[in-house]
C-alpha positions as a Markdown table, in Angstrom:
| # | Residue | x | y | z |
|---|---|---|---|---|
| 1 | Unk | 7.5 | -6.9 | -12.0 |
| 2 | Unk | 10.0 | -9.7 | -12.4 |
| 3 | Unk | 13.9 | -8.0 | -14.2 |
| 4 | Unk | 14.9 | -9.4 | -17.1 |
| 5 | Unk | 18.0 | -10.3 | -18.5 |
| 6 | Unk | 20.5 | -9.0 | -19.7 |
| 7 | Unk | 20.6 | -5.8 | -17.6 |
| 8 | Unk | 21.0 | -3.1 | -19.4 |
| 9 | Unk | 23.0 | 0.0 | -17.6 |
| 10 | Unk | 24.2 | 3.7 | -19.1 |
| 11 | Unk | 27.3 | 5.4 | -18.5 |
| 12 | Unk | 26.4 | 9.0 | -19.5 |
| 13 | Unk | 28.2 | 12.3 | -19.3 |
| 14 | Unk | 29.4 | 15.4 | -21.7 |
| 15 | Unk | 32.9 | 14.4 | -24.0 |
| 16 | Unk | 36.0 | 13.5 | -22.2 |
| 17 | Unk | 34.6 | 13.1 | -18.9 |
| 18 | Unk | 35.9 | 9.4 | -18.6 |
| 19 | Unk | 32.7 | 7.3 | -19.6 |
| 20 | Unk | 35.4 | 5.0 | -22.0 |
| 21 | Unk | 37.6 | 4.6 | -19.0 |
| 22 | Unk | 34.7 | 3.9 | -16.7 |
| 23 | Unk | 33.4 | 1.5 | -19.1 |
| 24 | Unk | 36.5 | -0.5 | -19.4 |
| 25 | Unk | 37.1 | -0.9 | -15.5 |
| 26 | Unk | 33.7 | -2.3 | -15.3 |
| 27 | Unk | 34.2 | -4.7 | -18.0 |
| 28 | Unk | 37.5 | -5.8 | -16.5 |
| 29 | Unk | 35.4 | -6.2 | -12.7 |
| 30 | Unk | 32.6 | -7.9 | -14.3 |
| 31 | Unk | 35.0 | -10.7 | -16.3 |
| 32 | Unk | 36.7 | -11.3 | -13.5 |
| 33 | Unk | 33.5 | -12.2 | -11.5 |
| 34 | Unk | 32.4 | -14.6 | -14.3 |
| 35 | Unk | 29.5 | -12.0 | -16.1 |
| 36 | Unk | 29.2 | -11.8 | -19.6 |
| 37 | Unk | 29.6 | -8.1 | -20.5 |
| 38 | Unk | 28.2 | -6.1 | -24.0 |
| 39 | Unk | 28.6 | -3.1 | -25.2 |
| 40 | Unk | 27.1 | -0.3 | -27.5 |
| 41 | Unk | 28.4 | 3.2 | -28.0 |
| 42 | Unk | 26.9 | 6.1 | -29.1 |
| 43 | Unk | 29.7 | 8.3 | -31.6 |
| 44 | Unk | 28.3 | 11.6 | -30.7 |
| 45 | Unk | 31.3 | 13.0 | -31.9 |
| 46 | Unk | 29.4 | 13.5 | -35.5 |
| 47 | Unk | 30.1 | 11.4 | -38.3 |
| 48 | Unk | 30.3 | 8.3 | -38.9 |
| 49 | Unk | 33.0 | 5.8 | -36.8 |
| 50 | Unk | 36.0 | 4.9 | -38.3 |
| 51 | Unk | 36.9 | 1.9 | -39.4 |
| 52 | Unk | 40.3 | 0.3 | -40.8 |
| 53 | Unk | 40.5 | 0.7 | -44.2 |
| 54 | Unk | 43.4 | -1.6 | -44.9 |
| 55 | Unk | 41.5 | -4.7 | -44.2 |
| 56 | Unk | 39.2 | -6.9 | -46.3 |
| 57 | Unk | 36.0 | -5.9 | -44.4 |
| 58 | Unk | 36.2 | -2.0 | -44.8 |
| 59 | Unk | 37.0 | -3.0 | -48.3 |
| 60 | Unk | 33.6 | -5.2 | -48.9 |
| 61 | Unk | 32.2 | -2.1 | -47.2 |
| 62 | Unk | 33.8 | 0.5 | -49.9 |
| 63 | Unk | 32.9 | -1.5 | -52.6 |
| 64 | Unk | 29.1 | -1.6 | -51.7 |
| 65 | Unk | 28.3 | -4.2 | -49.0 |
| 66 | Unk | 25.6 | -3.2 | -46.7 |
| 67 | Unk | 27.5 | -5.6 | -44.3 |
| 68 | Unk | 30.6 | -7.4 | -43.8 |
| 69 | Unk | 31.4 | -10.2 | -41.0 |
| 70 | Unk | 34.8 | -11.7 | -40.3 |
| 71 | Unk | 35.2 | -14.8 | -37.7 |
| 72 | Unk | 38.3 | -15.9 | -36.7 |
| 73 | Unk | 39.4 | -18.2 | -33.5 |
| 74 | Unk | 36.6 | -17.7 | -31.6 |
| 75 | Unk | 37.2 | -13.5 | -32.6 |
| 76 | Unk | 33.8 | -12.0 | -34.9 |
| 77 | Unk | 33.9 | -8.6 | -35.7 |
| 78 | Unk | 31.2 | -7.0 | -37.6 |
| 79 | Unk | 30.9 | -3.8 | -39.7 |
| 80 | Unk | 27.7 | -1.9 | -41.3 |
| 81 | Unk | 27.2 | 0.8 | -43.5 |
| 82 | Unk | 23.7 | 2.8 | -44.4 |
| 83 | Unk | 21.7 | 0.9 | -41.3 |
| 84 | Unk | 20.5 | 2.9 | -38.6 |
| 85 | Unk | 19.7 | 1.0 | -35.9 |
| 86 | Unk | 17.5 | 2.5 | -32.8 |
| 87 | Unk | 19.3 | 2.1 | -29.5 |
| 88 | Unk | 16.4 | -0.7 | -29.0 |
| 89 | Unk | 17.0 | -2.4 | -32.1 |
| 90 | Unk | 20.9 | -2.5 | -31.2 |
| 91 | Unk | 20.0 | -4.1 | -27.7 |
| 92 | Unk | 18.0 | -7.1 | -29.7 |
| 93 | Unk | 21.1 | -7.2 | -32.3 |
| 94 | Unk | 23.5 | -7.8 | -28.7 |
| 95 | Unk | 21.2 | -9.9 | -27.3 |
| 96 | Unk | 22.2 | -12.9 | -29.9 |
| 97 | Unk | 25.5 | -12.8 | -27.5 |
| 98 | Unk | 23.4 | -13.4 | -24.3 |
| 99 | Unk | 25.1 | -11.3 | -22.3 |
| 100 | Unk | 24.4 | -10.8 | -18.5 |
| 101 | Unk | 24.8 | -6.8 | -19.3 |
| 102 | Unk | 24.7 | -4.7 | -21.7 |
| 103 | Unk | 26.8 | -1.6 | -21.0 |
| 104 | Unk | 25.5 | 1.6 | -23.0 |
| 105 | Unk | 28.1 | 4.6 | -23.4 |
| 106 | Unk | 26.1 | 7.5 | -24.0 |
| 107 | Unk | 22.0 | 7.8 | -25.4 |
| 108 | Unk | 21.8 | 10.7 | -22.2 |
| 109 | Unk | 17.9 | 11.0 | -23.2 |
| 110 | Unk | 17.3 | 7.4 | -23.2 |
| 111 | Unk | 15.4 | 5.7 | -19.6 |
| 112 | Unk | 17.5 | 2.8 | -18.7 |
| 113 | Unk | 19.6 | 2.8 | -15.1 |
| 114 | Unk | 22.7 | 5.4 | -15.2 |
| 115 | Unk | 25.5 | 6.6 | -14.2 |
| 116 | Unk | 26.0 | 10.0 | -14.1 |
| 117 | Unk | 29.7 | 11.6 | -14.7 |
| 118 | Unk | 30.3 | 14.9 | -14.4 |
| 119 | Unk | 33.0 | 16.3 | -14.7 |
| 120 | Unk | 32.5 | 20.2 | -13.6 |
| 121 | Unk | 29.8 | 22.6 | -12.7 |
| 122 | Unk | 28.7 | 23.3 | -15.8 |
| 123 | Unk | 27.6 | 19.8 | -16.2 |
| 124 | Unk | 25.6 | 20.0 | -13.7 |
| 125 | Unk | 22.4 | 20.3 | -15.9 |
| 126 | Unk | 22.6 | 17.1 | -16.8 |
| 127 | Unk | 21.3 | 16.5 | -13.5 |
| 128 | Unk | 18.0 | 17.9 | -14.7 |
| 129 | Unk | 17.8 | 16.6 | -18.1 |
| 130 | Unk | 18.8 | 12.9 | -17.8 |
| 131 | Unk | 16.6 | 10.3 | -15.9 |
| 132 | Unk | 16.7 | 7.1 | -14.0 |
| 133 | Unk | 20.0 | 8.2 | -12.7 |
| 134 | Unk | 20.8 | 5.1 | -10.0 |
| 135 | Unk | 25.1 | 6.7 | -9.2 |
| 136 | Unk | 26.6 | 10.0 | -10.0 |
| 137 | Unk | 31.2 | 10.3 | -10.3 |
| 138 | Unk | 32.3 | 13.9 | -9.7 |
| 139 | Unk | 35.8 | 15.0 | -11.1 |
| 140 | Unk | 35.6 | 17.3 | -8.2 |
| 141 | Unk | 34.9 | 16.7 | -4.7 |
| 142 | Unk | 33.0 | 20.3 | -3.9 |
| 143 | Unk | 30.7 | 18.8 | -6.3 |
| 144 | Unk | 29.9 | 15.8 | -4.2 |
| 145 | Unk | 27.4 | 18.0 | -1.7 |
| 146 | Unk | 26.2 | 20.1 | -4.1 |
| 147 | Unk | 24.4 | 16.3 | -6.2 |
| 148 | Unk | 23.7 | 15.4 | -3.5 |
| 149 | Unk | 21.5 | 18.3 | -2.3 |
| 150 | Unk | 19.6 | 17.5 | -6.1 |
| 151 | Unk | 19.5 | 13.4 | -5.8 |
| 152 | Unk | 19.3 | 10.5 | -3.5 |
| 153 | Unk | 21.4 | 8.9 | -4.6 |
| 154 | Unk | 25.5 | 7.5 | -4.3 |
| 155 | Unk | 27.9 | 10.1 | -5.4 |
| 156 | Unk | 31.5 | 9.4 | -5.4 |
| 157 | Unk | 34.4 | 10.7 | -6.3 |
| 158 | Unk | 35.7 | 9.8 | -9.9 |
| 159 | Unk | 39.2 | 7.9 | -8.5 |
| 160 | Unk | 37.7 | 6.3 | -5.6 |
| 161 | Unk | 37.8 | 2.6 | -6.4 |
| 162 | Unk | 34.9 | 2.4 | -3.9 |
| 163 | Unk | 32.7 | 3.6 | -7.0 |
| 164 | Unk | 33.6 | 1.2 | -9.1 |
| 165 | Unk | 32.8 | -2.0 | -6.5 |
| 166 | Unk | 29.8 | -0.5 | -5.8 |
| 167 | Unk | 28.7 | 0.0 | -8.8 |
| 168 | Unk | 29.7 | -3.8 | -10.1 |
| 169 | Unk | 28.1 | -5.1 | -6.8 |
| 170 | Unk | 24.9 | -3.6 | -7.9 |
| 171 | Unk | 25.1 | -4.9 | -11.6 |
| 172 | Unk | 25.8 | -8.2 | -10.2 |
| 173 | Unk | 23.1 | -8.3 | -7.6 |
| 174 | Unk | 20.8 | -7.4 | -10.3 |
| 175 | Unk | 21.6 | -10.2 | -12.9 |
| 176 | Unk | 21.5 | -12.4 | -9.8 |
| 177 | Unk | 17.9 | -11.5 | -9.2 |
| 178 | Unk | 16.4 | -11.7 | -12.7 |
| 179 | Unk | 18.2 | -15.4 | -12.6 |
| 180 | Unk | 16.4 | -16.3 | -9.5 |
| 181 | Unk | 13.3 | -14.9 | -11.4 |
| 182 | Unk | 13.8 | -16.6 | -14.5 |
């Protein structure tokens, strides 16, 4: 089965164990080695997102737009209210951007590549209950034996800057394949 672009790749792990920080290191790697990077975040924090209300487009949004867009230099930033997207349907939406990869923080129960953070033993569950987990970060090197006894495959320490090549290494080895495919 030939890949297809844009690779799509999930940072998963429990609140505040550091998939916002992980995210933004890997944007900053992949810019810097010429890949076009998206994003989509799941706020599992319960509500809805904020969103700054001084500003023209939250106020086309108060007043009743479903959505408002704003472009400026080269800069668009868009904002929705009452639409639901599926996680799928938010991957076509990127898409427009042709992106190399899209980077997904959170969606644990979706099936697309992950990485796995956690952050202590109790989060160890995840382990069980999340799939298609390619790399596993541990805040705590005890941990480090104890995935690896449940998966085969790279576990590293959370501060090792190892991690963070490897991982980009792999994302860029895989858009390099689907273009030699395409």
């Amino acid at each position: 089965m030939a890949l297809v672009k844009p690779i799509i790749y999930q940072i998963v792990g429990y609140q505040n164990s550091g998939k916002t920080t992980i995210i933004l290191k890997l944007i900053g790697i992949l810019k810097n080695e010429g890949f076009k990077t998206v994003t989509i975040k799941h706020h599992g924090h319960g509500g809805r997102p904020d969103i700054l209300s001084q500003k023209d487009s939250a106020k086309h949004i108060n007043a009743g737009a479903v959505a408002s867009l704003v472009e400026g230099e080269g800069r668009l930033c868009l904002q929705a209210d009452e639409t639901a997207l599926t996680l799928e349907e938010q991957i076509r939406f990127v898409d427009f951007f042709r992106p190399d990869i899209i980077l997904i923080e959170g969606h644990k129960k979706k099936s697309y590549p992950k990485l796995l953070i956690i952050k202590d033993e109790n989060d160890l569950l995840l382990i069980s209950s999340v799939s298609n987990i390619k790399t596993v970060l541990v805040w705590k090197k005890e941990l480090i034996d104890i995935v690896r006894g449940q998966l085969e495959v790279p576990v590293f320490y959370i501060s090792e800057e190892l991690a963070l090549m490897e991982i980009s290494k792999d994302l860029m080895k895989l858009v390099h394949n689907t273009d030699e495919n395409n």
